[in-house]
C-alpha positions as CSV (number, residue, x, y, z in Angstrom):
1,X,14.8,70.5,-53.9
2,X,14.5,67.7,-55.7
3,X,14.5,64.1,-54.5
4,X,13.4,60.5,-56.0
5,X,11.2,58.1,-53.3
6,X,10.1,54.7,-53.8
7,X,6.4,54.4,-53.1
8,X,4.7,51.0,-52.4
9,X,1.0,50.4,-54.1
10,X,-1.7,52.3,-51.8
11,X,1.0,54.5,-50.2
12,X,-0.6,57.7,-49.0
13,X,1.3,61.0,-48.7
14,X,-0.4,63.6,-46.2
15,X,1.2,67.0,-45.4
16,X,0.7,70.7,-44.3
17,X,1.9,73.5,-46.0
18,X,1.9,77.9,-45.9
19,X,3.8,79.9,-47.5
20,X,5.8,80.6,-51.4
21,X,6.6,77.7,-53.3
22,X,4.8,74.7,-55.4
23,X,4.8,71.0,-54.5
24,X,5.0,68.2,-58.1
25,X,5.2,64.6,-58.1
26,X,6.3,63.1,-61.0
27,X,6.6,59.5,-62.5
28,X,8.9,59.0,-65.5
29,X,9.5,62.9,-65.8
30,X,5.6,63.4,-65.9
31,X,3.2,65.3,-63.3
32,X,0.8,62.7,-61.8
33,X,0.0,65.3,-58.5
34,X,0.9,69.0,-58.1
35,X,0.0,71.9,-55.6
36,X,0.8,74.8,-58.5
37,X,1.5,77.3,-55.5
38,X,1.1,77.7,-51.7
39,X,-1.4,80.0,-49.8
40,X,-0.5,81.9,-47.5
41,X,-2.3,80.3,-44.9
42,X,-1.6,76.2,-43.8
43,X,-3.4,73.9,-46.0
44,X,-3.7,70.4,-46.1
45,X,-3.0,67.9,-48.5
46,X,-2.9,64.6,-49.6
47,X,-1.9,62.3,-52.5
48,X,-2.7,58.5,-52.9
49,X,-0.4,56.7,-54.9
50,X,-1.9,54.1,-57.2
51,X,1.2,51.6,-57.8
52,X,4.5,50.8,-56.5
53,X,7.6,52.7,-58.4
54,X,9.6,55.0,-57.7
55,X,8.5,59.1,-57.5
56,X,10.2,62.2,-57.9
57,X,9.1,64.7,-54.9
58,X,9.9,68.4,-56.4
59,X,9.4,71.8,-54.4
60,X,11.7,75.2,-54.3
61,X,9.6,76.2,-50.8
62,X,10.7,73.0,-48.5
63,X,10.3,75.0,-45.6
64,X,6.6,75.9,-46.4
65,X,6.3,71.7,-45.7
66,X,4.8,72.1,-42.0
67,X,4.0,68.5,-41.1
68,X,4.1,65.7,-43.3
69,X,4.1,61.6,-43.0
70,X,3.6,59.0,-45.2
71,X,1.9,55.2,-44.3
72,X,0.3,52.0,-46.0
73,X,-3.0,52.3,-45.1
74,X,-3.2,48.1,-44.4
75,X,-0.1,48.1,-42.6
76,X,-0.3,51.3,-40.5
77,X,-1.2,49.4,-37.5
78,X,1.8,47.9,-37.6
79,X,4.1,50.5,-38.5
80,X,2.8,53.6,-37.8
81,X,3.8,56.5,-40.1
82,X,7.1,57.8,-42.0
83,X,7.8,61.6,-41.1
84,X,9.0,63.0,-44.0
85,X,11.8,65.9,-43.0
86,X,12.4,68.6,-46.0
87,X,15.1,70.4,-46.1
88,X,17.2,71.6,-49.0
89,X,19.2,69.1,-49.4
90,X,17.1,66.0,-49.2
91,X,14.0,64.7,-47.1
92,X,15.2,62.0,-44.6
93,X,12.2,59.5,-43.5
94,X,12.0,57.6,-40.6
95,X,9.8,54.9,-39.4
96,X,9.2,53.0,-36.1
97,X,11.8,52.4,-34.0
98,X,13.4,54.9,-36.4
99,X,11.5,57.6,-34.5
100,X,11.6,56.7,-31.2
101,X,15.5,56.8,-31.6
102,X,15.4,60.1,-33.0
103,X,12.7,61.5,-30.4
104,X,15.3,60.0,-27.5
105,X,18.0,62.1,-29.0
106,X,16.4,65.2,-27.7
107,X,17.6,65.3,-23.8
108,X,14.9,67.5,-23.4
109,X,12.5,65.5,-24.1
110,X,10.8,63.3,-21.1
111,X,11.6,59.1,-21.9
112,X,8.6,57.6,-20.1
113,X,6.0,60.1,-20.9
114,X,3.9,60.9,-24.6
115,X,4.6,63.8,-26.4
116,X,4.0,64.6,-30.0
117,X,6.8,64.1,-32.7
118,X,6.2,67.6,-33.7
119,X,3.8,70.8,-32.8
120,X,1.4,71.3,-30.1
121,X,-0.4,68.9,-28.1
122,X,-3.4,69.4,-25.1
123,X,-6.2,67.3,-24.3
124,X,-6.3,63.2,-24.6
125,X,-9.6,62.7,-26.3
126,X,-11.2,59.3,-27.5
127,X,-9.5,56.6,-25.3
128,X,-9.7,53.2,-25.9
129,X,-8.3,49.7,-26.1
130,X,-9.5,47.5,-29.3
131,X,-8.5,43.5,-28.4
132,X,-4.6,44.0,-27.3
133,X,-4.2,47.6,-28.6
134,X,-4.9,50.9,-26.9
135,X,-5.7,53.5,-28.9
136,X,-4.6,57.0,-27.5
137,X,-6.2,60.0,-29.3
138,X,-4.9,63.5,-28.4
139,X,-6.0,67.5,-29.4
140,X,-3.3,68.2,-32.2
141,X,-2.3,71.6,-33.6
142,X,-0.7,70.0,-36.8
143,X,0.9,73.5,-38.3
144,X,3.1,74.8,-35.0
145,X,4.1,74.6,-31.4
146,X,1.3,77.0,-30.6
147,X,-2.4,76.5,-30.2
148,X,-4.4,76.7,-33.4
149,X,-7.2,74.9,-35.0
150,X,-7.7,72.1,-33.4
151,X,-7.1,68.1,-34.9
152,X,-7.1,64.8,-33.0
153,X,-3.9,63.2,-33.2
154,X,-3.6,59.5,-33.2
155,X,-1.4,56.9,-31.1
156,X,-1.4,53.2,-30.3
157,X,0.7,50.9,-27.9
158,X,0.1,47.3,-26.7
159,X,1.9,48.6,-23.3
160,X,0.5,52.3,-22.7
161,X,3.9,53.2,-22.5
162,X,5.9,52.6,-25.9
163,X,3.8,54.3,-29.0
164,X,3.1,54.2,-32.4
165,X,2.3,57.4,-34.1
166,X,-0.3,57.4,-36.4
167,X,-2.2,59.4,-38.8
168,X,-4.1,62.6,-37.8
169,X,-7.5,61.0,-37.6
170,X,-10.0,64.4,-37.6
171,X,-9.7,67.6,-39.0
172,X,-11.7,70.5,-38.5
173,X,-15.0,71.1,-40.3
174,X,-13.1,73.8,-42.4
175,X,-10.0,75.5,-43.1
176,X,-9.8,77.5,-39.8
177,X,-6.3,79.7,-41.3
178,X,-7.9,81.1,-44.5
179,X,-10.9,82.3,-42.3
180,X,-8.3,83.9,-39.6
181,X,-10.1,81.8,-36.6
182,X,-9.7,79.5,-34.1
183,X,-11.5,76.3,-32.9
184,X,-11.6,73.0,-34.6
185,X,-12.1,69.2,-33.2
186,X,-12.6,70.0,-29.2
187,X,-12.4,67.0,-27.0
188,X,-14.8,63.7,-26.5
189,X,-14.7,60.1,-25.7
190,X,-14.8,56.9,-27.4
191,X,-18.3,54.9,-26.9
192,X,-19.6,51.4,-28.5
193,X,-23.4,51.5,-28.9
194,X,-25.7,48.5,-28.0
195,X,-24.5,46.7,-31.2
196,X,-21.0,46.9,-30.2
197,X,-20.1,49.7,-32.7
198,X,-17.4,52.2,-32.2
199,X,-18.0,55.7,-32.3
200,X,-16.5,59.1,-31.0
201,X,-18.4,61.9,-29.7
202,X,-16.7,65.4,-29.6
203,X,-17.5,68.3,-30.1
204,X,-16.7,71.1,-32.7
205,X,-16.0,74.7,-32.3
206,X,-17.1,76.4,-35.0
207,X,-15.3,79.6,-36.2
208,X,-14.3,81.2,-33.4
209,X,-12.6,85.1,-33.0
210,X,-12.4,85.6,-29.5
211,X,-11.1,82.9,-27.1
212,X,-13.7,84.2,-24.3
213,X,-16.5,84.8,-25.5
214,X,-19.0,84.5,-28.8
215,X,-18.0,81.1,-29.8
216,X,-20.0,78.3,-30.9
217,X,-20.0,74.7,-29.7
218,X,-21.9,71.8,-31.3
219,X,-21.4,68.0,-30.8
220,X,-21.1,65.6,-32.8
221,X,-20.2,61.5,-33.8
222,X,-17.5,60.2,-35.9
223,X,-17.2,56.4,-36.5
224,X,-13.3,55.5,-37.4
225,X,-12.7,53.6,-40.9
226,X,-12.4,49.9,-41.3
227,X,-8.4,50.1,-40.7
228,X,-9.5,53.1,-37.4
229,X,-6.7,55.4,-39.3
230,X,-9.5,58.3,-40.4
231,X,-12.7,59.7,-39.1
232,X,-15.7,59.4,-41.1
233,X,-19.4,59.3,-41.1
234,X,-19.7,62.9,-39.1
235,X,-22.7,63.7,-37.5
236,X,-23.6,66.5,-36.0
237,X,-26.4,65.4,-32.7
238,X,-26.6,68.5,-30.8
239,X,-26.6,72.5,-31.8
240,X,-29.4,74.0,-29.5
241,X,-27.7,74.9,-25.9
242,X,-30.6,75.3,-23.3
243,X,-31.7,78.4,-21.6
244,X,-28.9,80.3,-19.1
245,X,-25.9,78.6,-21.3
246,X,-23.8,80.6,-23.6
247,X,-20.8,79.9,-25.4
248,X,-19.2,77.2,-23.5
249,X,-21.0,74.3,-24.3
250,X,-18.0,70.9,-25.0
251,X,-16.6,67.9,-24.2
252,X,-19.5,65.2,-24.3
253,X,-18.9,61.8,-22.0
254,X,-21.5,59.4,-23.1
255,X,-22.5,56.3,-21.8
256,X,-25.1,53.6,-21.3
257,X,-27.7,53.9,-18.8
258,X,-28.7,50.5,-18.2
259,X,-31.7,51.5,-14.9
260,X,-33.1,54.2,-17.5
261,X,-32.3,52.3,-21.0
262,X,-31.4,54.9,-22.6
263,X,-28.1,56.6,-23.2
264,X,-26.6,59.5,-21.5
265,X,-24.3,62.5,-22.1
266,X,-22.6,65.1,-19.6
267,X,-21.4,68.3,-21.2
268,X,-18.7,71.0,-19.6
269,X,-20.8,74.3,-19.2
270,X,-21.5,77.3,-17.5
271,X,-25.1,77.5,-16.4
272,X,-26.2,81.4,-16.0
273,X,-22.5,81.9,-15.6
274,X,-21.8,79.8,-12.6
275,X,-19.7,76.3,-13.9
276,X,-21.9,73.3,-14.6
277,X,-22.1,70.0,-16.1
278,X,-25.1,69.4,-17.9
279,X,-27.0,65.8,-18.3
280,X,-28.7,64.8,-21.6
281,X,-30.8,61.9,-22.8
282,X,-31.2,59.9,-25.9
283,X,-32.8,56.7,-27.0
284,X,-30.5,56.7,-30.2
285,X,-27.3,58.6,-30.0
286,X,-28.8,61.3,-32.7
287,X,-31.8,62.9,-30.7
288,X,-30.8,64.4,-27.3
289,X,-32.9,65.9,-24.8
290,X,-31.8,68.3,-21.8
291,X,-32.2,66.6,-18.6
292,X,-31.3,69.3,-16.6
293,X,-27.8,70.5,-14.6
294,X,-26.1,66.8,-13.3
295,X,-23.8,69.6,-10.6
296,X,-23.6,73.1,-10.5
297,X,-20.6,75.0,-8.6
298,X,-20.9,77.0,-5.6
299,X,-20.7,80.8,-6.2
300,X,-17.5,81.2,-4.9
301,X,-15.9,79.7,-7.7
302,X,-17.4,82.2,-10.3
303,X,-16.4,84.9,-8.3
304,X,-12.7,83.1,-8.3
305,X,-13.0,83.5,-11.8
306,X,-14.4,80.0,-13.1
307,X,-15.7,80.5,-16.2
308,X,-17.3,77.0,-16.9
309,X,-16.5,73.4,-16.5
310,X,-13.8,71.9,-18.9
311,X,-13.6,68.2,-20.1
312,X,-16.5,66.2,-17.0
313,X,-15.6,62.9,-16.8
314,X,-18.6,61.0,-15.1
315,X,-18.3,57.2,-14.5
316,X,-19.1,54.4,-11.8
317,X,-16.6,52.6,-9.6
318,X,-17.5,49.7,-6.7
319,X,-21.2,50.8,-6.5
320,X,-20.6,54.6,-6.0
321,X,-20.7,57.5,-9.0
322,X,-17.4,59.7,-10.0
323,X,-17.5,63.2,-11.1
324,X,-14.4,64.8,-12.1
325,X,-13.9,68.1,-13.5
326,X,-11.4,71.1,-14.4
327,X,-12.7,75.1,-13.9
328,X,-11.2,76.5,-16.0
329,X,-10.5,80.4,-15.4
330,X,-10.5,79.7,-11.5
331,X,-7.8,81.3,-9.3
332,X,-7.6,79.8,-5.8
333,X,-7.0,83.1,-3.7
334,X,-5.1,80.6,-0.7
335,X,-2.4,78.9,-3.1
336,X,-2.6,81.5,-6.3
337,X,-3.3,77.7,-8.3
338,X,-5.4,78.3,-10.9
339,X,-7.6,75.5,-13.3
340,X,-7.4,72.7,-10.8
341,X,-8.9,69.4,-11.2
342,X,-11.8,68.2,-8.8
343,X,-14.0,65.3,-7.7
344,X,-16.9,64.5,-6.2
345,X,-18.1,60.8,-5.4
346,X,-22.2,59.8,-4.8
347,X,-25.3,58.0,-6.3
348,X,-26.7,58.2,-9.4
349,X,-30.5,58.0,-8.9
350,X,-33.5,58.8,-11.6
351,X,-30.9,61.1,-13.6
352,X,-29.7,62.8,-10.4
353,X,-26.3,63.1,-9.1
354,X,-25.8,62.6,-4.9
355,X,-23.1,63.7,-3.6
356,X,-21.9,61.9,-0.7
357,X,-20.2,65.1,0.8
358,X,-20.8,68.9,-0.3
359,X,-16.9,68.9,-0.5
360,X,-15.2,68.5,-3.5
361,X,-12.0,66.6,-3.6
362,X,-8.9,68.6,-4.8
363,X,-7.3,65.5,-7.1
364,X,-3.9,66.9,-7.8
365,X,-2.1,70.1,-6.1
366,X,0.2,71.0,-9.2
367,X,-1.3,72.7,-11.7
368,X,0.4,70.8,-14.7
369,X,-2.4,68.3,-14.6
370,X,-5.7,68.9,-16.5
371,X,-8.1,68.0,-18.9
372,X,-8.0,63.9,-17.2
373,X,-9.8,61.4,-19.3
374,X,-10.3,58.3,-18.3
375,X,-12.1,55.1,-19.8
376,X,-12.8,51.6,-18.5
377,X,-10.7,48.3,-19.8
378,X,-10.0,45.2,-18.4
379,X,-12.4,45.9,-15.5
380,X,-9.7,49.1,-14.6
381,X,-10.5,52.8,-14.8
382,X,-7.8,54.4,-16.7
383,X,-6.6,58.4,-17.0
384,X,-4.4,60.5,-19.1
385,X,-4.0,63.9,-18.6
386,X,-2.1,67.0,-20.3
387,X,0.6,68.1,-18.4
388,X,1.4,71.6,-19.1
389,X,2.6,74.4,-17.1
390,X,0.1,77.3,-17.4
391,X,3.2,80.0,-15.7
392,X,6.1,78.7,-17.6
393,X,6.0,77.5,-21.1
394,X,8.5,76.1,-23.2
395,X,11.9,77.4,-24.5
396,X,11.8,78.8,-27.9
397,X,12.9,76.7,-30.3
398,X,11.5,73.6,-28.9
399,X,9.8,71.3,-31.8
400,X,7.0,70.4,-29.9
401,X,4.7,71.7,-26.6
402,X,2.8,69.4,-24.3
403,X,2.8,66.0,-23.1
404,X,0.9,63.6,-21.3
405,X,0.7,62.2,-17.6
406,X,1.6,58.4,-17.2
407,X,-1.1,56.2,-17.1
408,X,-2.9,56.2,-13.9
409,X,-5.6,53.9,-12.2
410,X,-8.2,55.1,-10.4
411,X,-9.8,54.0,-7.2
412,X,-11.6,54.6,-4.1
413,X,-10.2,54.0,-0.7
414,X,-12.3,53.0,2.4
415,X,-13.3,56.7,2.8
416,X,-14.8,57.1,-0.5
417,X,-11.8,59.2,-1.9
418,X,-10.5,59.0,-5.5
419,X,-7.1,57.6,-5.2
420,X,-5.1,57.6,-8.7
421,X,-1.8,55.7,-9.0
422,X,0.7,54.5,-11.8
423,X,-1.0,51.8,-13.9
424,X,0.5,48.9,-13.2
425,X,1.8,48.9,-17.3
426,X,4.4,51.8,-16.1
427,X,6.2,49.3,-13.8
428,X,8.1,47.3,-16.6
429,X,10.2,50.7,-17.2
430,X,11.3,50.9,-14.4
431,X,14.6,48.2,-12.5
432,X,15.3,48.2,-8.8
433,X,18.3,50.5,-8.4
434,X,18.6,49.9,-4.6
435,X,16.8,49.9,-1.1
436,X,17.8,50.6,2.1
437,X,16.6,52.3,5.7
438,X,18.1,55.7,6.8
439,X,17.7,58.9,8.2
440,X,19.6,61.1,6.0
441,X,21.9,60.1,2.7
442,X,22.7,61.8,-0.1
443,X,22.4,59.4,-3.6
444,X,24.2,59.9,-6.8
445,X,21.6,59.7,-9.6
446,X,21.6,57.8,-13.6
447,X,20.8,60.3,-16.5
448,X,17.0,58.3,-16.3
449,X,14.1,58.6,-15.0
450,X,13.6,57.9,-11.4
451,X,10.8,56.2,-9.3
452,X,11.7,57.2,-5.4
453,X,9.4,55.2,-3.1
454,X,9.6,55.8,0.8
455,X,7.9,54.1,3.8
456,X,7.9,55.2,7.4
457,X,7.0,57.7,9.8
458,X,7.3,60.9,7.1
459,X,5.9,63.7,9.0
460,X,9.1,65.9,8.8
461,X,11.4,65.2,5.3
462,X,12.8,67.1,2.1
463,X,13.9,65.5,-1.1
464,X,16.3,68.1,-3.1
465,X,17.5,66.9,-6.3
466,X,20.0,69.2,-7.9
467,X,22.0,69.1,-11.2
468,X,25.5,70.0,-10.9
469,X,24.7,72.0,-7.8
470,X,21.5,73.9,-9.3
471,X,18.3,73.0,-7.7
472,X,15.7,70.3,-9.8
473,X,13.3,69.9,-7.3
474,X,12.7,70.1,-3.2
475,X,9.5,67.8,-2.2
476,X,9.3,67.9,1.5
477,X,7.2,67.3,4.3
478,X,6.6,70.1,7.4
479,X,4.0,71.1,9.4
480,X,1.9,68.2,8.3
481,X,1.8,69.9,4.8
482,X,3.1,67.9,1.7
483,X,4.7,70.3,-0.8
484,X,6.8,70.9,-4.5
485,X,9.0,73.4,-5.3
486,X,10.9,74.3,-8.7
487,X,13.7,76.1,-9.5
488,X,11.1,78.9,-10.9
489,X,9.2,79.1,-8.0
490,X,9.2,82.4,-6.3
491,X,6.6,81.9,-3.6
492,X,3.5,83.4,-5.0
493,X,1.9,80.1,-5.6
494,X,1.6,77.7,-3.6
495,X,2.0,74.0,-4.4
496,X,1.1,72.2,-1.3
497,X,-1.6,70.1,0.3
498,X,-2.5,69.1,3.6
499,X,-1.2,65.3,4.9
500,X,-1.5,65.0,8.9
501,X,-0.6,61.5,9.1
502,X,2.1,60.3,6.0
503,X,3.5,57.0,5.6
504,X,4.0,56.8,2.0
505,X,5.0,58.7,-0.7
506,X,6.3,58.1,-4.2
507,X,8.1,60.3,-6.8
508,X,8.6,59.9,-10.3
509,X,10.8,62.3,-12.1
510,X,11.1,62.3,-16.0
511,X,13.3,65.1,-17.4
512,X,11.4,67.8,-16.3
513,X,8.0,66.1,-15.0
514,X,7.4,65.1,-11.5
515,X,4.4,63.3,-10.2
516,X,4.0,62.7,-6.7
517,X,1.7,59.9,-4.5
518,X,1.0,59.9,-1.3
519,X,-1.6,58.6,1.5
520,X,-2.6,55.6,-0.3
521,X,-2.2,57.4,-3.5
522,X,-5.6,59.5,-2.0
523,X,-3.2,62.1,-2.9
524,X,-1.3,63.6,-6.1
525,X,0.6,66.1,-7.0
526,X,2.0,66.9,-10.9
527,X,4.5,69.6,-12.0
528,X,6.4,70.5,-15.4
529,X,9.7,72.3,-15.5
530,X,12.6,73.2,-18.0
531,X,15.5,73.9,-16.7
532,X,17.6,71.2,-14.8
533,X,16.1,68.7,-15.9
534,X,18.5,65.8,-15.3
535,X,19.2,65.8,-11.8
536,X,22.7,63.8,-10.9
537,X,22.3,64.2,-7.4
538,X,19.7,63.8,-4.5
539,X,19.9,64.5,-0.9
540,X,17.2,62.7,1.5
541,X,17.0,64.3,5.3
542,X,14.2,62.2,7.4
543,X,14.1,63.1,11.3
544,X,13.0,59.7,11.6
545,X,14.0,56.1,10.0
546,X,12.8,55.9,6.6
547,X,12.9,53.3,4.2
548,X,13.9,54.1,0.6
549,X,13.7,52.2,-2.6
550,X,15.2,53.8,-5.5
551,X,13.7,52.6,-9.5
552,X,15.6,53.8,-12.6
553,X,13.9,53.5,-16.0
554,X,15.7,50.3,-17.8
555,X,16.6,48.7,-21.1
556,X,16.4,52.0,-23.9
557,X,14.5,54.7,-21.8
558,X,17.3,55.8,-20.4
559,X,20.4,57.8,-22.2
């Protein structure tokens, strides 16, 4: 394949590649960059063109080409990248609104919610907002729709709901595919010093063989470039893990401590194997000293299976303290749920955590919600998380895996609970459809998403959405027990939680993703499925008057 490209002056050219076959660049007939042959493990690459004229791409292998984009590194905020498609033929670009159309093409795909262009995507990491922009960073596996070494993606939006993709801004320490392994850039937040200086603390797992056990976790700081398109300036601040911790040893949430002075970090652990987050200290963000455990779980959740805590977030709201955290490896024996997402709320006093209640606050009853981060802007606490479906993946052939929750708020009510609901940037998607009162009515449904809000006395209800007859979803109300079912859903788990008194609930559907609020938004509920994912009909049956309001995303969101 051979194919001529006009490159503007400072253009940069950044791809992945595996497999049999060579890569030239030529100017005027003559080789300025070549990759003589491919390995047979991904490798990156990159190629910075000096001035503006036109180039001759030239590769027999373009299938080997696993990922690759193009951007202006002064103008990248603006634009975001070209994806550069090979095929044999030709390789088509697109740009912008160029992608967004070509992402909305896939039915498949959800509208409202984030999702990589292509390959696999978990954890949001690093969130921010710089001025008018927020900056959404995200754990990127660059060379396939499967996990593998780990890379931070890079997004942007001025509304948290329409992005711009970006450059991959970390790589691992090394080339993870030559060496067989696993690990990479693991998850962290975004943190601006005393001086106002932006940095990112993550943490890196180093070559890694076995995805239990014998694995290696350091953290460490990267400060973004001047244009905050690459990482640079790594660090590493912390290899020793104290006494009773072994492998699992991630996901730093730093902050400033203004009653000690001094900065302070909590890390996901598993302290003498029971699951823990850990509290350090530092006066400069390079030397860190063990505090001690900030929580540690009760036994029953390591005899459940918890094998440490994944991705603490730890943060104040209104006066009080917030601990969130996922187990991951716990099985609830009740439900059959497994790696679900809990808080606690209390003081923070001399570097101790206070729990105002022993009980730990189950934050969302689907399981598709995990690995929430959530940073302060604008005087609001916002979360992402990764919504993926740990029993049912997706269908072959798909060109990406994983997406992200809409933005949500969090909150405490008048009881101290951690309420989380739709930031308020998600409402501009959506356009009154219609509102009524009823008891029972069945609705005919756009090809959009849907935001279903009801109001009343909703102690005994089901919502069944179905697509040409075949079930979507069934939320519904009984026995003073708030539930979600699936079309795969064969009983052995249980998606439910307990509401004895509901007035309120909220659903929004998005090809395939449901979240649910209820209670004052006290309570959530998140689930991912594949199959019917454009339901054309739903069927509300209330035993008493309830009031509906029916949303439908607007303007392009929609098909």
């Amino acid at each position: 394949m051979k194919q001529s490209l006009f490159l503007p002056s400072g253009c940069r050219l950044e791809f992945w590649a595996a497999g049999d076959g060579f890569f030239r660049i030529d100017i005027d007939g003559k080789a300025v960059w070549q990759a003589m042959s491919f390995a047979s493990h991904p490798e990156f690459f990159t190629y910075h063109h000096r001035e503006a004229c036109e180039v001759t791409i030239v590769t027999n292998s373009p299938d080997a080409i696993l990922w690759a984009y193009a951007y202006q590194p002064h103008i990248v905020n603006e634009t975001g990248i070209t994806v550069l498609e090979f095929s044999e033929k030709e390789i088509l670009q697109r740009t912008g609104a160029e992608i967004e159309e070509w992402l909305r093409s896939d039915t498949d795909r959800p509208a409202l919610h984030f999702s990589p262009i292509r390959h696999w995507m978990n954890d949001p990491v690093g969130l921010c907002k710089i001025g008018e922009l927020w900056h959404l960073f995200y754990q990127f596996h660059p060379c396939g729709s499967d996990w593998g070494p780990m890379h931070w993606g890079h997004a942007t939006s001025s509304d948290l709901i329409k992005w711009l993709h970006m450059p991959v801004f970390l790589h691992p320490e090394q080339n993870l595919w030559r060496l067989g392994a696993t690990g990479g850039a693991f998850s962290g937040n975004a943190f601006r010093d005393r001086d106002g200086r932006l940095m990112f603390f993550y943490t890196e797992r180093l070559p890694a063989y076995d995805l239990f056990k014998g694995y290696r976790e350091i953290q460490k700081i990267a400060r973004p470039d001047r244009w905050m398109i690459k990482a640079e300036g790594i660090v590493t601040v912390l290899e020793d893990r104290p006494e009773g911790v072994e492998h699992d040893f991630r996901d730093p949430k730093v902050w400033w401590d203004d009653t000690a002075g001094a900065y302070r970090m909590v890390l996901g652990a598993s302290l003498h194997g029971d699951p823990a987050v850990l509290l350090y200290g530092s006066g400069d963000l390079l030397e860190w000293s063990y505090l001690g455990p900030l929580y540690r779980a009760p036994s029953h959740f390591r005899a459940q299976g918890a094998r440490a805590v994944e991705c603490p977030d730890f943060f104040p709201i209104d006066g009080k303290w917030v601990l969130i955290m996922g187990f991951v490896g716990h099985l609830e024996p009740e439900s059959g749920r497994h790696n679900l997402l809990y808080g606690l709320v209390g003081d923070f006093e001399d570097d101790r955590f206070i729990p105002g209640s022993g009980t730990l606050q189950l934050l969302d009853f689907g399981t598709d919600f995990y690995a929430m981060q959530s940073f302060s802007a604008a005087g609001r606490q916002i979360a992402f998380a990764w919504l993926f479906n740990w029993e049912f993946r997706k269908p072959v052939g798909s060109p990406y895996s994983g997406e992200l929750s809409l933005p949500r708020e969090l909150f405490l009510d008048d009881h101290d609970r951690i309420c989380m609901k739709p930031a308020k940037e998600s409402e501009s998607a959506f356009t009154l459809f219609l509102t009524e009162s009823l008891q029972s009515a069945v609705y005919n449904l756009p090809a959009q998403p849907v935001d279903i809000r009801l109001q009343g006395d909703l102690s005994d209800i089901e919502i069944v959405a179905t697509q040409s007859g075949d079930l979507s979803f069934v939320v519904s109300v009984r026995e003073q027990k708030l539930s979600v079912r699936l079309p795969q859903d064969d009983g052995s788990i249980q998606y439910g939680v307990a509401t004895p008194i509901l007035t309120d609930l909220r659903i929004i559907h998005d090809r395939g993703i449901i979240e649910i609020f209820a209670d004052g938004c006290a309570v959530a509920g998140t689930r991912r499925n594949y199959v019917n994912t454009i339901p054309d009909l739903i069927s509300i049956e209330a035993i008493r008057p309830t009031h509906v309001s029916f949303f439908v995303a607007s303007g392009d969101w929609g098909e």
